[in-house]
Every structure is written in structure tokens, then in C-alpha cells.
Short mmCIF file of the C-alpha atoms (twelve columns), coordinates in Angstrom:
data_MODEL
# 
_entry.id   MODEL 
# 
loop_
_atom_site.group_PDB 
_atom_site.id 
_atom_site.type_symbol 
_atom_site.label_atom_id 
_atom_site.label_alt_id 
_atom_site.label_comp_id 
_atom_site.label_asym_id 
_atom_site.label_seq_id 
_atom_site.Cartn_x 
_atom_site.Cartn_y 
_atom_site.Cartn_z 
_atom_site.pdbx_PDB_model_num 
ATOM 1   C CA . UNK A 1   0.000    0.000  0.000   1 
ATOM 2   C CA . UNK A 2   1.288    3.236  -0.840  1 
ATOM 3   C CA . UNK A 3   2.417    6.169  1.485   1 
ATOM 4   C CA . UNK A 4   -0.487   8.689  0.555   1 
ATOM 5   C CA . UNK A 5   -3.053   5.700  0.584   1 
ATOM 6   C CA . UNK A 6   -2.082   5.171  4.042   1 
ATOM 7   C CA . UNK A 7   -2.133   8.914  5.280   1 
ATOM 8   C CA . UNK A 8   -5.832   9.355  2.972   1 
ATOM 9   C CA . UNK A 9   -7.176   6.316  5.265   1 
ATOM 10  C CA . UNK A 10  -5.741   7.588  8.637   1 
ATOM 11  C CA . UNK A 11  -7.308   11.253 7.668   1 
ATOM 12  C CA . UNK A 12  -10.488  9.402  7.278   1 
ATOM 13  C CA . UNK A 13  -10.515  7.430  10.330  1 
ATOM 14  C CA . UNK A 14  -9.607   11.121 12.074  1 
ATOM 15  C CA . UNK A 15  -12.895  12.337 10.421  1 
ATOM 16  C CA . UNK A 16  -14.855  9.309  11.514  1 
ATOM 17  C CA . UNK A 17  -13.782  9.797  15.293  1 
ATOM 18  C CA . UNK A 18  -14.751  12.866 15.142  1 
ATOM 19  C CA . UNK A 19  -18.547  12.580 13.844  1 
ATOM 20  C CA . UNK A 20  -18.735  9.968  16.713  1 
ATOM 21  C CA . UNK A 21  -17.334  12.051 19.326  1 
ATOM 22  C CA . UNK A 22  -20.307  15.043 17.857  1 
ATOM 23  C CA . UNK A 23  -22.371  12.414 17.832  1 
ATOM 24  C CA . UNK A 24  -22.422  11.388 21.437  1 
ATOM 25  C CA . UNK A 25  -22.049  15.207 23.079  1 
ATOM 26  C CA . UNK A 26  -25.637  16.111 24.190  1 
ATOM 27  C CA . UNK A 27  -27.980  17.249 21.446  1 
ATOM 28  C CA . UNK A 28  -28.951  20.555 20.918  1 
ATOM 29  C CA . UNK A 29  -29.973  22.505 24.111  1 
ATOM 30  C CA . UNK A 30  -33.052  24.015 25.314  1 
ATOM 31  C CA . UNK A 31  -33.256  27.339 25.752  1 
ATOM 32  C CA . UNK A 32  -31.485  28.798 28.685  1 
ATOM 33  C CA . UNK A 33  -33.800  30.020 31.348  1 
ATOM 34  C CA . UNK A 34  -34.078  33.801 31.647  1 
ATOM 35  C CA . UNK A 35  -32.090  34.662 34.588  1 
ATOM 36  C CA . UNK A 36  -33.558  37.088 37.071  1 
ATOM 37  C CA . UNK A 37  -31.296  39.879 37.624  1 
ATOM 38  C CA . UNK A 38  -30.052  41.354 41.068  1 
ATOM 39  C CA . UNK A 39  -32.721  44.250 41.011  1 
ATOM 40  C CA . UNK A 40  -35.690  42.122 40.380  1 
ATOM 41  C CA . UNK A 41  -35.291  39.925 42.943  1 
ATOM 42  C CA . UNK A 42  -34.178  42.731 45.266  1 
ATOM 43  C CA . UNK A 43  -37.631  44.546 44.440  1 
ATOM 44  C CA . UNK A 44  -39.677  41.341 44.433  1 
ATOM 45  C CA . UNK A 45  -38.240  40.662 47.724  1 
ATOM 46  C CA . UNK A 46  -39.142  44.192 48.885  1 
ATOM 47  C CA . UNK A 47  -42.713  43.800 47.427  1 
ATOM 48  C CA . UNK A 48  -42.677  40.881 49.351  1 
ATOM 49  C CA . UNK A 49  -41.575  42.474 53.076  1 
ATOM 50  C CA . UNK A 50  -44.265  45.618 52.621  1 
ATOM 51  C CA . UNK A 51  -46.830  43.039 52.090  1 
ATOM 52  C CA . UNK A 52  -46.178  41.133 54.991  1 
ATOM 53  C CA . UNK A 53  -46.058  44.725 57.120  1 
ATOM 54  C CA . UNK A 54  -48.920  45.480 55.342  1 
ATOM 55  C CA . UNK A 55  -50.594  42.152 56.622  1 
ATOM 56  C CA . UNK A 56  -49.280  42.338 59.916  1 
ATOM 57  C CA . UNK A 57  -50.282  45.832 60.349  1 
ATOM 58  C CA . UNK A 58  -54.054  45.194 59.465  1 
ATOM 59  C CA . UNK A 59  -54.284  41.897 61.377  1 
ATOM 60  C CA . UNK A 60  -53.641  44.306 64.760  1 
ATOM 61  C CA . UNK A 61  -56.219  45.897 63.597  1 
ATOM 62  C CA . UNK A 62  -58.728  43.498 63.114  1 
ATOM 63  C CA . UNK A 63  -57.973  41.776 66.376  1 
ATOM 64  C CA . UNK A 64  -58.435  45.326 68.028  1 
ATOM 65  C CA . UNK A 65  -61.357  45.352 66.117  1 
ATOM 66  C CA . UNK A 66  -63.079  42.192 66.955  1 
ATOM 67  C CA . UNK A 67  -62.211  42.979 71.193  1 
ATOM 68  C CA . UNK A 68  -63.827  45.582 70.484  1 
ATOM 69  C CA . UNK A 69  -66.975  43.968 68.875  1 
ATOM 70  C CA . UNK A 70  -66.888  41.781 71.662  1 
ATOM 71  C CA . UNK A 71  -66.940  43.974 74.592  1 
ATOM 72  C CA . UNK A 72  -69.813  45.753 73.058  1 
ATOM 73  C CA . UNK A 73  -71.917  42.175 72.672  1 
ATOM 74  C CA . UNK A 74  -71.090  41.929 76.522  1 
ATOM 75  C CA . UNK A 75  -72.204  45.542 76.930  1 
ATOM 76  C CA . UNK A 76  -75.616  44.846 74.617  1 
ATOM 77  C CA . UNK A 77  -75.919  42.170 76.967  1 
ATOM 78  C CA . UNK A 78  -76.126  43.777 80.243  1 
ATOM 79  C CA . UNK A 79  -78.286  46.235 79.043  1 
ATOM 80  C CA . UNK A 80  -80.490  43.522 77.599  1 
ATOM 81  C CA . UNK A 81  -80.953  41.749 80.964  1 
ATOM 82  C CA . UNK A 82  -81.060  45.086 82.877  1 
ATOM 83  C CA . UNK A 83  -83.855  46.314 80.621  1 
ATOM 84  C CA . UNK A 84  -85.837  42.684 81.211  1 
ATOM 85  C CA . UNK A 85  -85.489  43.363 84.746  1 
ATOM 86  C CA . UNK A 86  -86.724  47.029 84.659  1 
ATOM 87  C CA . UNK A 87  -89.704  45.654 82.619  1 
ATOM 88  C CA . UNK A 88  -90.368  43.429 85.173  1 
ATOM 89  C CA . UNK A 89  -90.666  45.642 87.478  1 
ATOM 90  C CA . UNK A 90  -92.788  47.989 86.249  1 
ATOM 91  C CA . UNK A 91  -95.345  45.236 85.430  1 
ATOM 92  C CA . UNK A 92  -94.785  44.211 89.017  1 
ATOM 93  C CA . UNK A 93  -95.877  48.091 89.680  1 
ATOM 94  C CA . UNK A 94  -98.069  47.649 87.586  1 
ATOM 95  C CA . UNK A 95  -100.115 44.960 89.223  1 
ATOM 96  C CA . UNK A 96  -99.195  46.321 92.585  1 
ATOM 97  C CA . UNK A 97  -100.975 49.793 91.361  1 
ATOM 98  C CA . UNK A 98  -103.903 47.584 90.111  1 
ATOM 99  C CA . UNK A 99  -104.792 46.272 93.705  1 
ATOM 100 C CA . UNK A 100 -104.387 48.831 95.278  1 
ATOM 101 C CA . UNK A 101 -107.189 50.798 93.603  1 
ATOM 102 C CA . UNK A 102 -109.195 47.618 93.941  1 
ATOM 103 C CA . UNK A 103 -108.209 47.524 97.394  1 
ATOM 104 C CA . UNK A 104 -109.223 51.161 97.818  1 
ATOM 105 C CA . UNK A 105 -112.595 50.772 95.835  1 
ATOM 106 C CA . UNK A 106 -113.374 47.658 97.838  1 
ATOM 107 C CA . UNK A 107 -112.640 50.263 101.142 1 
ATOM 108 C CA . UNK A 108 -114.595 53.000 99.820  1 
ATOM 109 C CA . UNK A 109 -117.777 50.455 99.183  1 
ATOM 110 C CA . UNK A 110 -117.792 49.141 102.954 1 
ATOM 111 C CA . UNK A 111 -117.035 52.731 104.107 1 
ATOM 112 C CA . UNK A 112 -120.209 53.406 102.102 1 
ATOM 113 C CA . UNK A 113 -122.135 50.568 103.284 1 
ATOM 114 C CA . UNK A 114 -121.527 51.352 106.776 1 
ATOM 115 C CA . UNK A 115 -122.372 54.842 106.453 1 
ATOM 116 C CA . UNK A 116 -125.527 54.186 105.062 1 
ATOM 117 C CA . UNK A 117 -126.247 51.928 108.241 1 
ATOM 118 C CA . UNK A 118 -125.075 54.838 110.739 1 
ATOM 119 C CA . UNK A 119 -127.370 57.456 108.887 1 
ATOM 120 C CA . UNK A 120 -130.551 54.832 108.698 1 
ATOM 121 C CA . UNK A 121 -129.703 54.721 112.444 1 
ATOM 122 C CA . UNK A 122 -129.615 58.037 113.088 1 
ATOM 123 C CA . UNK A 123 -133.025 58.616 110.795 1 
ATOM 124 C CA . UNK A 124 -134.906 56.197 113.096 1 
ATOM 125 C CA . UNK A 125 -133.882 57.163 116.161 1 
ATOM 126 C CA . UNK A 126 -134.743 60.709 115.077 1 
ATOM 127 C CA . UNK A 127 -138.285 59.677 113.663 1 
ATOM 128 C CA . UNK A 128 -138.776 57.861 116.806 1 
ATOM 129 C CA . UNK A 129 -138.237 60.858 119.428 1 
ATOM 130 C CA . UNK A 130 -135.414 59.514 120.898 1 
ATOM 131 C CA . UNK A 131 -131.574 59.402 120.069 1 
ATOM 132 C CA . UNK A 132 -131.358 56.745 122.546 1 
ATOM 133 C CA . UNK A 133 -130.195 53.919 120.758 1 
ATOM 134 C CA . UNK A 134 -132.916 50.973 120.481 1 
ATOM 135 C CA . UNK A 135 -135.230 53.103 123.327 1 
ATOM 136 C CA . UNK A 136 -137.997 51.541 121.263 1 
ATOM 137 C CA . UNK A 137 -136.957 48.062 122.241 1 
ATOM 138 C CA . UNK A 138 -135.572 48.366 125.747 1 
ATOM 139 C CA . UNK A 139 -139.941 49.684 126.656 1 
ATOM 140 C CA . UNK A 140 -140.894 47.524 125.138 1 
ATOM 141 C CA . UNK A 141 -139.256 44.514 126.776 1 
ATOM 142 C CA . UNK A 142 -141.550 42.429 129.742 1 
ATOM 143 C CA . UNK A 143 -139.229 41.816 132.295 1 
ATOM 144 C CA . UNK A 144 -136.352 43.701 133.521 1 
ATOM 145 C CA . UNK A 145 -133.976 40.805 132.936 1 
ATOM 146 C CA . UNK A 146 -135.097 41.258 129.066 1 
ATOM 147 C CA . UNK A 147 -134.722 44.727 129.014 1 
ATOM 148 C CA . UNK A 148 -131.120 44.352 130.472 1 
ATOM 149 C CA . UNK A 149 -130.442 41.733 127.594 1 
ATOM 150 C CA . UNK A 150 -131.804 44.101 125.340 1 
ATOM 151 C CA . UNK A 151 -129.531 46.800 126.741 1 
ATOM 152 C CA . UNK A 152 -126.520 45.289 126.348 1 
ATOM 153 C CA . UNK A 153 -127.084 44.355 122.608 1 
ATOM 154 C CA . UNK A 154 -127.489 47.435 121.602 1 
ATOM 155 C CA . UNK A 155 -125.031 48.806 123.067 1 
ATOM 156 C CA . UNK A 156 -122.677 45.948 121.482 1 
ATOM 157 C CA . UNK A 157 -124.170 46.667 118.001 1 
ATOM 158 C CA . UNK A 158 -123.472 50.098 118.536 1 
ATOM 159 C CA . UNK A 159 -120.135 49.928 119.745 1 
ATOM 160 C CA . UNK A 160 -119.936 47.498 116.885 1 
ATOM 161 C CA . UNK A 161 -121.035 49.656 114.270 1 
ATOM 162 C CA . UNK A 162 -118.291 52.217 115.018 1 
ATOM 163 C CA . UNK A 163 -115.776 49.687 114.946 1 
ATOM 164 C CA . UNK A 164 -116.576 48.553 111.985 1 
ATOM 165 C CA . UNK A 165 -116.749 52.320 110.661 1 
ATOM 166 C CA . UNK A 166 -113.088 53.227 112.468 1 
ATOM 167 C CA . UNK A 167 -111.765 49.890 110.587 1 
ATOM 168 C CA . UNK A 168 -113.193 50.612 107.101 1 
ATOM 169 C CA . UNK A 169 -111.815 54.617 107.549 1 
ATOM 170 C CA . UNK A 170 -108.465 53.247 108.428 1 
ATOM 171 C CA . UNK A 171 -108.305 50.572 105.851 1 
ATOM 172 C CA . UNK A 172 -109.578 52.931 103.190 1 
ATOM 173 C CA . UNK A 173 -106.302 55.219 104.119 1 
ATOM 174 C CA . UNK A 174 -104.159 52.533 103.895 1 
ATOM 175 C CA . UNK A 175 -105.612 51.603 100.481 1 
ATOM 176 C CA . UNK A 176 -105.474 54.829 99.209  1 
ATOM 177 C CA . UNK A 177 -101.791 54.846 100.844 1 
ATOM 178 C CA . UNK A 178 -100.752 51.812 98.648  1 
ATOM 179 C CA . UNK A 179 -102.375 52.997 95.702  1 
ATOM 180 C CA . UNK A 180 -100.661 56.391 96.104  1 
ATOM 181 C CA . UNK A 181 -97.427  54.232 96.413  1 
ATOM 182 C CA . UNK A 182 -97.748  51.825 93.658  1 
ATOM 183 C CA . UNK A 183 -98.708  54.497 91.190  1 
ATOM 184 C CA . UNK A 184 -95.287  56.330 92.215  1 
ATOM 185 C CA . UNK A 185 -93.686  52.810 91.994  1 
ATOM 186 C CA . UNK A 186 -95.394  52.297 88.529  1 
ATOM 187 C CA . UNK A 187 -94.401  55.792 87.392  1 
ATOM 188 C CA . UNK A 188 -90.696  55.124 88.438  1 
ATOM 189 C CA . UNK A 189 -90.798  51.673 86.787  1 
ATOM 190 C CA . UNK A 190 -92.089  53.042 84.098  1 
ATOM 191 C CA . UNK A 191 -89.292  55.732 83.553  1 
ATOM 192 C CA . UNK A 192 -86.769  53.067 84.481  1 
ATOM 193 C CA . UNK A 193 -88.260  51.053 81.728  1 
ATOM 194 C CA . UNK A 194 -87.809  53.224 79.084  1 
ATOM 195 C CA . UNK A 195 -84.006  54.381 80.118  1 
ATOM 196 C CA . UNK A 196 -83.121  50.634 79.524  1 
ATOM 197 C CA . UNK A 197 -84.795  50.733 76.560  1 
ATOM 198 C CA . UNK A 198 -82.967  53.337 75.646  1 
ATOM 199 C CA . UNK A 199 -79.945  51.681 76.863  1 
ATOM 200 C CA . UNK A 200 -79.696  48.743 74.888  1 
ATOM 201 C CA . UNK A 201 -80.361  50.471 71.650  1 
ATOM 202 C CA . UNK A 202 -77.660  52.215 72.278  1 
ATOM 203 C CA . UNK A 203 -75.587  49.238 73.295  1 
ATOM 204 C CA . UNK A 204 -77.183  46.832 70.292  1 
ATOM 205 C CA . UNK A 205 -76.176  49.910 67.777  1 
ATOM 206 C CA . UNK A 206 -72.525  50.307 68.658  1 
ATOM 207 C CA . UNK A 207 -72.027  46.422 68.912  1 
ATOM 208 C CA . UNK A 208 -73.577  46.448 65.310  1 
ATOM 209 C CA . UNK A 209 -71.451  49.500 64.201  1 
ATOM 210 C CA . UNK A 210 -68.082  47.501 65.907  1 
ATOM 211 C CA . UNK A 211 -69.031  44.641 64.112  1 
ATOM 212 C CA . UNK A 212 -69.444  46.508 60.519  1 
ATOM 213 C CA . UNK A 213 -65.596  47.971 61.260  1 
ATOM 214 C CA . UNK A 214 -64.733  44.730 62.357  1 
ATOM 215 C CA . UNK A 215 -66.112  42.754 58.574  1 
ATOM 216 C CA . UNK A 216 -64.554  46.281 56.874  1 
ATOM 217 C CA . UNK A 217 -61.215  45.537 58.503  1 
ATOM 218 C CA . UNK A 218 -61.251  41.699 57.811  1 
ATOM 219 C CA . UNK A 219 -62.289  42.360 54.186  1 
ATOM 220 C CA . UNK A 220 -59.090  44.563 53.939  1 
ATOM 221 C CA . UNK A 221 -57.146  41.752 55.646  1 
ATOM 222 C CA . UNK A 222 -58.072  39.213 53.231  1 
ATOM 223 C CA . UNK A 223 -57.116  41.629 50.098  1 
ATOM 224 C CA . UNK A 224 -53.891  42.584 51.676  1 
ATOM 225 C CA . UNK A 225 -53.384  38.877 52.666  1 
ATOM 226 C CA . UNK A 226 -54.041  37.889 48.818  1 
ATOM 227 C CA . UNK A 227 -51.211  40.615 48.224  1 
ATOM 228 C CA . UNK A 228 -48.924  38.936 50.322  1 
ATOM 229 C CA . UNK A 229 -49.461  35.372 48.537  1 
ATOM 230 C CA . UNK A 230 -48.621  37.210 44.755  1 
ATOM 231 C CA . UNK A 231 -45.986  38.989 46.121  1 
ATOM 232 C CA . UNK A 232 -44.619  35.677 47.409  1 
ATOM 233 C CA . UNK A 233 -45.277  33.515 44.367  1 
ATOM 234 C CA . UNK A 234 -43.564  36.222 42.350  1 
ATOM 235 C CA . UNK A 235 -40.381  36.418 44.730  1 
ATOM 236 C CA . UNK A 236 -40.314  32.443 44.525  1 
ATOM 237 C CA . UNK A 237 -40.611  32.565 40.490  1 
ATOM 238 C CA . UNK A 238 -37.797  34.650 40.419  1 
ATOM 239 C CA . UNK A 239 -35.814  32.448 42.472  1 
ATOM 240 C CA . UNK A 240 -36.501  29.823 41.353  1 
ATOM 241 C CA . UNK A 241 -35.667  30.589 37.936  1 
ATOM 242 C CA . UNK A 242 -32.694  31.888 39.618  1 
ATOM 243 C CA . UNK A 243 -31.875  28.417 40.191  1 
ATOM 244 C CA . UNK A 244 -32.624  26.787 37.342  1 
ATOM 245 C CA . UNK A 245 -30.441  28.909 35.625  1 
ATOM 246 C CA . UNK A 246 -27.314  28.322 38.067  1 
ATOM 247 C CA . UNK A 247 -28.071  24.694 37.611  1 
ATOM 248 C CA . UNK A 248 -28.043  24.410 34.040  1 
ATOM 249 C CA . UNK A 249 -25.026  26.492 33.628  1 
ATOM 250 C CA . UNK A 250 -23.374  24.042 36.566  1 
ATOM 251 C CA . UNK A 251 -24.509  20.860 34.191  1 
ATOM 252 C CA . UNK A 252 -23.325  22.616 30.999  1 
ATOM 253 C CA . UNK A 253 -19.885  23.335 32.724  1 
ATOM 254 C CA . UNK A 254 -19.760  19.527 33.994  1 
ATOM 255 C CA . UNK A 255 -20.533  18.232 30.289  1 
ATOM 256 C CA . UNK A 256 -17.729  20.424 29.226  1 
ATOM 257 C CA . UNK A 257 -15.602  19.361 31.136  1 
ATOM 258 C CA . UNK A 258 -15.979  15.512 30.983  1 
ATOM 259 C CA . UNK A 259 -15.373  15.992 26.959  1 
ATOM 260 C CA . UNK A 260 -11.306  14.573 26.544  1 
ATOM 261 C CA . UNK A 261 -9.317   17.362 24.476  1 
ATOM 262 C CA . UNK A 262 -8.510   15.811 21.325  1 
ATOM 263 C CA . UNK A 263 -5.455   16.973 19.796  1 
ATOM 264 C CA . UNK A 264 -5.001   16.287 15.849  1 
ATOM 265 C CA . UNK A 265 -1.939   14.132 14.677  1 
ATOM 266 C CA . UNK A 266 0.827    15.306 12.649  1 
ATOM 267 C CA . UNK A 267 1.367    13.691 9.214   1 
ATOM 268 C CA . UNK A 268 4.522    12.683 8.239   1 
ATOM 269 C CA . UNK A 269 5.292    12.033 3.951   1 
ATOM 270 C CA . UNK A 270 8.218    9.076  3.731   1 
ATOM 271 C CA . UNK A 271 10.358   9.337  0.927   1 
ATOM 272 C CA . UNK A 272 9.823    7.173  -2.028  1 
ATOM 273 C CA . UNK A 273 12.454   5.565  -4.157  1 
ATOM 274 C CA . UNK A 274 12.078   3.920  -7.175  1 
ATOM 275 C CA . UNK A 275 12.355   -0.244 -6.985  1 
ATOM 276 C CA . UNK A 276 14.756   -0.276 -9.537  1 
ATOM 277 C CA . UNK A 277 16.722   2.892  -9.397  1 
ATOM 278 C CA . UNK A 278 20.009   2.270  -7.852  1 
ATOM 279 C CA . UNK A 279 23.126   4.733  -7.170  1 
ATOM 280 C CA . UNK A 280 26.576   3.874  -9.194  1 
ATOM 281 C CA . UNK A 281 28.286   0.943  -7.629  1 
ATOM 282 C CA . UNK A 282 25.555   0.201  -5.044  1 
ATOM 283 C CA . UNK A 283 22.957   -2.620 -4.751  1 
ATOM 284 C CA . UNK A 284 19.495   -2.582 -5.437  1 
ATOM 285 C CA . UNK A 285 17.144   -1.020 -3.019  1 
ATOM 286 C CA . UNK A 286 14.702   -3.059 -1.303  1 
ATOM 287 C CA . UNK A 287 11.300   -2.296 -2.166  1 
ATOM 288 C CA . UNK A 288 9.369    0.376  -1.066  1 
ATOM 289 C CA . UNK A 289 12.049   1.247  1.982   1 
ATOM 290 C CA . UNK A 290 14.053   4.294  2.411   1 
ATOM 291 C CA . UNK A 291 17.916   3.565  1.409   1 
ATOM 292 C CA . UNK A 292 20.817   5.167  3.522   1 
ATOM 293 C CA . UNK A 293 23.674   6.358  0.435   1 
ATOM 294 C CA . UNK A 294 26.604   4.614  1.200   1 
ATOM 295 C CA . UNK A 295 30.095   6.539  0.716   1 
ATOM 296 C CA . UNK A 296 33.282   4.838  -1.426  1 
ATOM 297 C CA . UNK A 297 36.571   4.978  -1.267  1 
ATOM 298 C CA . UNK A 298 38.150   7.654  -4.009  1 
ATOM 299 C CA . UNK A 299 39.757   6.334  -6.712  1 
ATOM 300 C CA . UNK A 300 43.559   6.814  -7.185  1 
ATOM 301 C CA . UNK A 301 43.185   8.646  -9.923  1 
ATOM 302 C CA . UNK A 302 40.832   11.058 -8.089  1 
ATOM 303 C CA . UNK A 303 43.886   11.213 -5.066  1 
# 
């Protein structure tokens, strides 16, 4: 084989290697992830923080908020039972003030009655001529153990009858008394009534008004909440991509490196003598190989 046969075949085995060795190195890449520079993830990152002041900020003021709610439902609740007790009372007034003006009418009907006794009394003891209680009856009696019987039951139903007249005058005062009294109580019930009324609408309207600021506030938490959570997903895209980035620049590096620096061979062109040349006075080459001249001894002549 001849000397630029060989060097054509170990060119093209050179060429060969080479397709292989493209052939095995990864394939063509994907695109490079954008890398997020310094500044963006500095302002995502401050984005981020005011959010979370933001947050914090609003969430002290919602829990100030709801106390505050609260206290007024404890509030609304005193006055509630305070203004079920006043109206209790003044229905207890109320039915106090009732009998006692029955009382008092019941009083002023006995009073009545026995007033209307006294004066029939009086009329027939006038008619008769005599203010002598029962005179009629005591001459008329037939013995004088009857008329002393007789005696002494008038005089007990007349003693009687002003009893009875002292008792209904006193009793009427005292009903009158009470009924004076429980209309006063009634009045003051009444008045007491309507202050806790007052009261707890007062107390129901600011619980309801601490309760709207309270929903306002939380509404405004939620929105700066759902801030927060963007502000955070964008931070985390950033670095994130951030890290992708680092990482396929790290791989990239690695499959650069494992590739072995190939360095191309130099070619060498032997010399080529002719089979059958020969130099004068020297033997025939042998084929295809180089041939070393051999120096000869000068001639005499040439001494």
C-alpha cells in the first residue's frame, strides 16, 4: 500500500472519530432560562416584606377590632338583661298599682255601706223621738232581765257599728296609701323602663357599628393577605428561575468538562524511491524502503 493511501485512510478514520465524538455530546440545548437579575429579585423581595407589614399591620387591627366587637356584645348584653329586669318591674308596679285601687274601691264600698247603716240609724232614732239607741226596744221589753239583755245588745251593736266604721276609715287610708305608692312605683318603673330601653339600643347599635368595622377591617385583611401570597409567588418565580439557571449552567460546565481534548496528529510524507533505481556501484534497493547512500573509497586517480 502506498504512502499517501495510508495517510488518505488515517485522515479518514480522524474524520470518523470525530462525527462519533459530535455524535455522542448532548444534542442541541433548550433554551437557557431567563435569569432574574439582582434588582428584580431585590424589588420582588421588597414587594414581598411591605406586604407582609402590610398584613401584619391590618391583622392588629382586626384583632383590636373584633375585642372591640366583643366587649360591646357583653355591653348589649347587660343592658339587655337590665332592661328585662326594669320591665319586670314595672309590670310588678303595675299589678301592685292595680290592687291597690281595687283595694281602695273595695274600702270606699264598705265605708259606704256602713255609712248608710249609721245614717238609717240616726233617721230612726230621730223619727222615733229619741236618740237613745234601740229606746224603742228596751220599753218595750216584759221583764227587767229582758230589758237588760236588750240593753246590752245594743249597746254591742253600737259599739260594733263604730268599729266597723273606724276599721273601714283606716283601711280605706291605707288603700289609698298603697295605691298612692304603687302608682309612684309604677311611674318610676315606668321611667326606668324606658331608660333601659334606651340603653340597649344604644348598646345593640354600637355592637352592630363595631361589628361593621370589624367585617370592613377583615375584608381589607383578606385583600392585603391575597397581596402577600402574589408577592410571594412572584419572589419564589424569580428564584426559582434563579436556580434553574445556576443549575443548568453548573450541568453545561460539567458536560464540558468531561469531553477529553482531542489533539489532531501530525502527518509525516516518507520518501519514495524507485524499486529499480540504484546509485553507481551500489545494490538494489529493497522495495518500497528508504535507502541510507553509502560513501566509497576515491579512486587513485581522483587522489
Amino acid at each position: 500500500m502506498s504512502a499517501s493511501r495510508r495517510l488518505a485512510m488515517r485522515a479518514g478514520g480522524l474524520a470518523v472519530a470525530a462525527v462519533l465524538a459530535i455524535g455522542i455530546a448532548p444534542g442541541t440545548a433548550a433554551a437557557a432560562p431567563t435569569n432574574p437579575s439582582d434588582s428584580q429579585i431585590a424589588g420582588a423581595q421588597s414587594a414581598r416584606d411591605q406586604a407582609a407589614a402590610a398584613v401584619g399591620a391590618i391583622s392588629a387591627q382586626l384583632a383590636a377590632a373584633q375585642a372591640s366587637a366583643d366587649a360591646a356584645h357583653q355591653q348589649a348584653q347587660i343592658a339587655l338583661q337590665d332592661y328585662e329586669d326594669k320591665q319586670a318591674a314595672a309590670e310588678q308596679a303595675q299589678a301592685d298599682s292595680t290592687a291597690a285601687v281595687a283595694a281602695s274601691d273595695a274600702a270606699d264600698a264598705a265605708r259606704d255601706q256602713g255609712q248608710d247603716a249609721v245614717d238609717e240609724f240616726a233617721r230612726s232614732s230621730y223619727m222615733g223621738g229619741t236618740t237613745s239607741p234601740g229606746f224603742a226596744s228596751l220599753i218595750t221589753s216584759g221583764s227587767p232581765s229582758e230589758f237588760i239583755e236588750r240593753a246590752a245588745l245594743l249597746e254591742a251593736a253600737g259599739a260594733g257599728r263604730s268599729d266597723v266604721l273606724t276599721e273601714l276609715t283606716v283601711l280605706q287610708g291605707q288603700a289609698e296609701d298603697a295605691e298612692t305608692q304603687a302608682a309612684g312605683a309604677l311611674a318610676t318603673a315606668t321611667t326606668l323602663q324606658a331608660e333601659a330601653e334606651q340603653s340597649l339600643a344604644s348598646a345593640q347599635s354600637q355592637e352592630s357599628s363595631a361589628r361593621a368595622q370589624a367585617d370592613t377591617i377583615s375584608a381589607q385583611s383578606a385583600d392585603l393577605q391575597a397581596q402577600l401570597t402574589s408577592a410571594q409567588q412572584t419572589l419564589y418565580g424569580l428564584q426559582g428561575a434563579r436556580e434553574a439557571a445556576r443549575q443548568q449552567a453548573a450541568a453545561a460546565a460539567a458536560a464540558a468538562a468531561a469531553v477529553p481534548t482531542r489533539r489532531a496528529p501530525v502527518a509525516t510524507i516518507p520518501s519514495s524511491s524507485s524499486s529499480s533505481g540504484s546509485s553507481s556501484g551500489g545494490a538494489p534497493s529493497s522495495g518500497g524502503g528508504s535507502s541510507t547512500p553509502v560513501a566509497t573509497a576515491p579512486t587513485a586517480s581522483e587522489c
